[in-house]
N, CA and C atoms as a LAMMPS dump frame, in Angstrom:
ITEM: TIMESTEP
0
ITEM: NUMBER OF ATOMS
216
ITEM: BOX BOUNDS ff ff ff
-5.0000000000000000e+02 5.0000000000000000e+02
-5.0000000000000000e+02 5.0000000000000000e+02
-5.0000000000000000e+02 5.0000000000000000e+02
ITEM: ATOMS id mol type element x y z
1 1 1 N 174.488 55.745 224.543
2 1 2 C 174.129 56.243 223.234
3 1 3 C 172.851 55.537 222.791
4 2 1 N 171.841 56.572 222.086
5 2 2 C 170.217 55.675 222.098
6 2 3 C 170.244 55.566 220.527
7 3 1 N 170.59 54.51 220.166
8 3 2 C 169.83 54.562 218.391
9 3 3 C 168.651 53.679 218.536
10 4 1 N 167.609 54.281 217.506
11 4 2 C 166.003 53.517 217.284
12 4 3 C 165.66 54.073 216.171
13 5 1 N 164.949 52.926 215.227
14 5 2 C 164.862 52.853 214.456
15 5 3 C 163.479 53.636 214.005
16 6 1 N 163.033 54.661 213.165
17 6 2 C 161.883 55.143 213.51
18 6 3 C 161.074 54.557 211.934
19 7 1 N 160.013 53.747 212.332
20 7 2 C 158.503 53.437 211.369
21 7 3 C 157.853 54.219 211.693
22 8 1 N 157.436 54.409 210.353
23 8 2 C 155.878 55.237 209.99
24 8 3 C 156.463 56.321 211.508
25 9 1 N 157.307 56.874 211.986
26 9 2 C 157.85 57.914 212.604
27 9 3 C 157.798 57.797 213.774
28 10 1 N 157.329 56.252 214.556
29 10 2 C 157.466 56.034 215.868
30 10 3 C 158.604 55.216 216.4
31 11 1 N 159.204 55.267 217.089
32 11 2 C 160.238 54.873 217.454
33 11 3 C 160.388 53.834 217.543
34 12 1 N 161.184 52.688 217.095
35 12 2 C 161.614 51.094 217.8
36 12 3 C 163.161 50.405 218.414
37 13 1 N 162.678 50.693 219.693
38 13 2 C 163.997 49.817 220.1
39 13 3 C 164.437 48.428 220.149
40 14 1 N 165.146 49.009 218.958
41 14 2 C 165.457 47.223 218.525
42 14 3 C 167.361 46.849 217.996
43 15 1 N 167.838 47.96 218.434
44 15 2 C 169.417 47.808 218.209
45 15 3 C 170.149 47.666 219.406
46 16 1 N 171.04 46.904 219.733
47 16 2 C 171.869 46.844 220.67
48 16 3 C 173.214 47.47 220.336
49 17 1 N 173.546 48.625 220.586
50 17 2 C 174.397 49.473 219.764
51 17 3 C 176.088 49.294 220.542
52 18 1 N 176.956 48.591 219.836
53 18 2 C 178.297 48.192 220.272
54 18 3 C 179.216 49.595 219.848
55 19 1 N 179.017 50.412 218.66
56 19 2 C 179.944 51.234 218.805
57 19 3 C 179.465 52.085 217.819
58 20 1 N 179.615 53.582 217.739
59 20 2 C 179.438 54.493 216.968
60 20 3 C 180.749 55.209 216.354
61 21 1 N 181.513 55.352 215.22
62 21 2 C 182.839 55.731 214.996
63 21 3 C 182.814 56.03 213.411
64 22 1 N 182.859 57.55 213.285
65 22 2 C 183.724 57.822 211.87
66 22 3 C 182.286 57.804 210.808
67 23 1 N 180.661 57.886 211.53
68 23 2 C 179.825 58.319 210.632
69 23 3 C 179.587 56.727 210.245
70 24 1 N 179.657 55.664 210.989
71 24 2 C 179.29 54.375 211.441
72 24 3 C 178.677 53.902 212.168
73 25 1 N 177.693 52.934 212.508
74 25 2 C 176.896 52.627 213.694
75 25 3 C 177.135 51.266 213.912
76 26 1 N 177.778 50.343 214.536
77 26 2 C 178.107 48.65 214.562
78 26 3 C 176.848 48.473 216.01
79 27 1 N 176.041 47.908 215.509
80 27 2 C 174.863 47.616 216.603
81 27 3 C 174.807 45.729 215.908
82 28 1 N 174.15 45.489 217.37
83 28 2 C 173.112 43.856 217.44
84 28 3 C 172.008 44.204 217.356
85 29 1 N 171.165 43.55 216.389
86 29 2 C 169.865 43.593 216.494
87 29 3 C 169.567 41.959 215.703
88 30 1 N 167.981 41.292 216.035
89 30 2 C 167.291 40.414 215.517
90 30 3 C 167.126 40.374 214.202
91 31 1 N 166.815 41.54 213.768
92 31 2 C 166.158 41.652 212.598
93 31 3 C 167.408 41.582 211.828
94 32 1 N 167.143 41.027 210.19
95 32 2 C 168.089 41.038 209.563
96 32 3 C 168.18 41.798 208.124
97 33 1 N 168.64 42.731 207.883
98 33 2 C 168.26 44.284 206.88
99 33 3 C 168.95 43.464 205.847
100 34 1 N 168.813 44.278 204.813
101 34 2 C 169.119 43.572 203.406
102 34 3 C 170.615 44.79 203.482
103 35 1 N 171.522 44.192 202.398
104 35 2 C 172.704 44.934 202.381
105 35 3 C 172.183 46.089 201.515
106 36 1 N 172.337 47.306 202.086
107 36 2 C 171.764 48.565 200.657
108 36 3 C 170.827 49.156 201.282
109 37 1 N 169.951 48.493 201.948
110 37 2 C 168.583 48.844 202.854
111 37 3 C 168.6 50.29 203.469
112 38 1 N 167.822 51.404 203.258
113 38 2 C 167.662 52.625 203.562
114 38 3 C 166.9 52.415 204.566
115 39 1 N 167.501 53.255 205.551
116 39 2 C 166.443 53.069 207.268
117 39 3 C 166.337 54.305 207.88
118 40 1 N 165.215 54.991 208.058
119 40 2 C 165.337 56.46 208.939
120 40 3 C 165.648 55.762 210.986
121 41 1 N 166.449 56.007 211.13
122 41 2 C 167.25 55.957 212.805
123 41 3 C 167.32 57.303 213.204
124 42 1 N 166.988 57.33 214.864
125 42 2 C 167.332 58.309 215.338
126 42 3 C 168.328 57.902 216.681
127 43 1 N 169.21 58.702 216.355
128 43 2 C 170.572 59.047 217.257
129 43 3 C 170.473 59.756 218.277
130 44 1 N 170.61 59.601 219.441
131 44 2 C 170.24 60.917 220.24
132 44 3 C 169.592 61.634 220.64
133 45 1 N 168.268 61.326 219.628
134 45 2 C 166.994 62.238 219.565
135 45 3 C 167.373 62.921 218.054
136 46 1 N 168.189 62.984 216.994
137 46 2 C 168.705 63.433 215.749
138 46 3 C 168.198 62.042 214.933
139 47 1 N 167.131 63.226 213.831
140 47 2 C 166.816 62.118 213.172
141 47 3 C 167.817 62.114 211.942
142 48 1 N 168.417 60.689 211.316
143 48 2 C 169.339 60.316 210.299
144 48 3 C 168.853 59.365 209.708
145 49 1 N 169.147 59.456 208.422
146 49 2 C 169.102 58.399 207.41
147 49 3 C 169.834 57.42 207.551
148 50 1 N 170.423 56.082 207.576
149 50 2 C 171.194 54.633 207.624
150 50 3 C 171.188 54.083 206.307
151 51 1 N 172.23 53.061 205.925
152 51 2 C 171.628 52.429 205.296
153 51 3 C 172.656 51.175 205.645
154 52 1 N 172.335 50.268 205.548
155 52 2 C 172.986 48.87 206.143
156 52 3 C 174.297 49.019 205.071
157 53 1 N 175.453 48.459 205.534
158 53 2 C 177.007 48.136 204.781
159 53 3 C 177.622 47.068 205.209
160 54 1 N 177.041 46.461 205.816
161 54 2 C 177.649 44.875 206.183
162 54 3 C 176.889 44.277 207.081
163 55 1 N 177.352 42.904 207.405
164 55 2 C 176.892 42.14 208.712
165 55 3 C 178.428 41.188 208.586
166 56 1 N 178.666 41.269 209.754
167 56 2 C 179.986 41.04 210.523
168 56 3 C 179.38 39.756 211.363
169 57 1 N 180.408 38.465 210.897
170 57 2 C 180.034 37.393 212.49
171 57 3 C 178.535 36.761 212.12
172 58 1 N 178.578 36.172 212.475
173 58 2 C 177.943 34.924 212.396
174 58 3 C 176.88 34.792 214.103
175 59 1 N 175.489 34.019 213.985
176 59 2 C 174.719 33.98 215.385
177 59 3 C 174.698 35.283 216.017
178 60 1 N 174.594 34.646 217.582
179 60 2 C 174.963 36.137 218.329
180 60 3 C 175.455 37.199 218.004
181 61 1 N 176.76 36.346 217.927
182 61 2 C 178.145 37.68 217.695
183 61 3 C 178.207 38.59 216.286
184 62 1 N 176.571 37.943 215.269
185 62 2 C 176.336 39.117 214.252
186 62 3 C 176.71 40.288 214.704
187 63 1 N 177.102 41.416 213.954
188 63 2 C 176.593 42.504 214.124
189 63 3 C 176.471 43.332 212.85
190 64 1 N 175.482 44.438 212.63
191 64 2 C 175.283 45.029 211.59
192 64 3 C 175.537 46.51 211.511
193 65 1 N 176.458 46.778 210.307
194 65 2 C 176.906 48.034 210.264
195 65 3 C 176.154 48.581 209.365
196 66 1 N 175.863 50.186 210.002
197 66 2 C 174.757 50.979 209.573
198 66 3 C 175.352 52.114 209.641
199 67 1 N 175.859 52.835 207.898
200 67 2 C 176.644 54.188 207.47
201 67 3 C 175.489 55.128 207.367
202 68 1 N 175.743 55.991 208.714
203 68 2 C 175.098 57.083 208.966
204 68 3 C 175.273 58.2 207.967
205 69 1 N 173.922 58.846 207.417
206 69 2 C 174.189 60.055 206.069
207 69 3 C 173.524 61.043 206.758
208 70 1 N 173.353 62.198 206.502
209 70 2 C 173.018 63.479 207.272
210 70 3 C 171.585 63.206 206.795
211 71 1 N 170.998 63.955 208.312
212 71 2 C 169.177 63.064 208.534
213 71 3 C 168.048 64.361 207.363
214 72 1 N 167.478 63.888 208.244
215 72 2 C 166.046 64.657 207.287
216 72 3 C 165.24 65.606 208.249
């Protein structure tokens, strides 16, 4: 499953994506989004809107959940 994050409409792979479930995205990534944070992601090649709803875990084993809304 490919999620990337798209700036200014070019693509960045920068999520390490652990699970997709129920209109949810639980990925690893570096970067650290603010809770609320609106993000255009594309799924699949489907572009969607995100917006961050948690960070789970601590270091590594962060991970950040990103509630998928119907794209643009």
């Amino acid at each position: 499953m490919a999620l990337v994050l798209l700036d200014a409409g070019k693509p960045l792979d920068i999520f390490d994506v652990v699970e997709v479930k129920g209109g949810v995205a639980r990925v690893r990534t570096a970067f650290l989004f603010e809770l609320g944070e609106e993000l255009t992601v594309q799924l699949d090649g489907k572009s969607l809107e995100a917006r961050v709803r948690a960070h789970v875990g601590t270091g590594p084993d962060k991970i950040t959940e990103l509630e998928l809304i119907a794209g643009s």
